[in-house]
N, C-alpha and C positions, 0 to 999 in steps of 0.2 A: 133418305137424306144422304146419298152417296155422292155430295159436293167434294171430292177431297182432290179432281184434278185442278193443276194451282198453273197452267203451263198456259195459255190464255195470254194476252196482255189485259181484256177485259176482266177475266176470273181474276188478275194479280190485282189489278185496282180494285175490286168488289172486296177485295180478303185484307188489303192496308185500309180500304175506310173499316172496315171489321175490327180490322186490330185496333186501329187507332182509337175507336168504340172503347173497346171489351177489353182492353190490352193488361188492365188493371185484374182482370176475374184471371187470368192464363199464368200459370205455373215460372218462374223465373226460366227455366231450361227452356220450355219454348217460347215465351217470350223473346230469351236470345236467340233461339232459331228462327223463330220469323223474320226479326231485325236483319238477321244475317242471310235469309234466303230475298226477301220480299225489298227491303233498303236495303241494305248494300249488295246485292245480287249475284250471290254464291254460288258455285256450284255444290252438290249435296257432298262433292269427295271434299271439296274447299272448305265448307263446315263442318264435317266431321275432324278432318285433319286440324283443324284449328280447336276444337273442342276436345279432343283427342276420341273421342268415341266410330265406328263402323258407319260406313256409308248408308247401310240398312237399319243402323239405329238411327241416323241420322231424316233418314227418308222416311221412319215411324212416327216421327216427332214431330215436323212438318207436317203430317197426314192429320196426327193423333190435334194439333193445334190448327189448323182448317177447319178439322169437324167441330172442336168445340167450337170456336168464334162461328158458326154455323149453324149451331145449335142455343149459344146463347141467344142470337137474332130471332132463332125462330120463338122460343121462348119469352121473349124482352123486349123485341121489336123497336129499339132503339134507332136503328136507322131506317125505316120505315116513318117512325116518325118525324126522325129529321127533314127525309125526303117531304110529309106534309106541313111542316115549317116552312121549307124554302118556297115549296107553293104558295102558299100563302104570302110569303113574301115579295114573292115574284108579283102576285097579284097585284097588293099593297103598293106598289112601282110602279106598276103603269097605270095605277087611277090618276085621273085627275077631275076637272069640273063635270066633263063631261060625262062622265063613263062611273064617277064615284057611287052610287045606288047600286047598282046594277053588281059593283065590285065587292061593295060591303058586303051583301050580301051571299057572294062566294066565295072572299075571306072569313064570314062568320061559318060557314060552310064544311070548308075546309079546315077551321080550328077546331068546330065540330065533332068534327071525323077524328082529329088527331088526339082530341080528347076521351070519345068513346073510344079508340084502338081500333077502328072499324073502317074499310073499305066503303068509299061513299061514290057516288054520282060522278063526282069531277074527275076520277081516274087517279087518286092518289090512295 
């Protein structure tokens, strides 16, 4: 579980929906450093210098709050299930007269899955 490079624009959005999750379980100190690395987009001298603490604590803390919100998912899987929510949603959208059987039963599917916590068939 060695997620902790955060330099990405994919990795940055994978770690704000993370926080945005989890933001509540993470410690106030990194809380404010995510805020200040990830929203308002700091550099790590520009956060430390503002919190008064070392570059290199600075760059601990970021590291040290990646791996948790990283670790709570794996854990908690909270966004995993959201991602089987939106499927289902998504589904739930394009039924219509037509297509409605066929959908139900990929939406019941898919709610399925997100209720056991379990990888199913339709790739969610």
């Amino acid at each position: 579980m060695k997620k902790t490079n955060y330099e990405s624009p994919e990795r940055i959005h994978e770690i704000i929906m993370l926080r945005d999750i989890y933001e509540a379980l993470l410690p106030p100190r990194q809380r404010q450093v995510a805020y200040l690395k990830f929203d308002e987009d700091l550099s790590l001298s520009e956060i430390a210098q503002r919190l008064g603490i070392s570059r290199q604590g600075c760059d601990d803390a970021v590291r040290r709050c990646v791996r948790a919100l990283y670790s709570y998912e794996d854990k908690l899987g909270l966004k995993k299930q959201l991602a089987r929510i939106e499927h289902a949603l998504e589904l739930a959208e394009n039924m219509d007269r037509h297509n409605w059987e066929d959908m139900q039963k990929r939406i019941v599917k898919v709610l399925r899955a997100a209720r056991s916590g379990g990888d199913k068939e339709d790739g969610v």
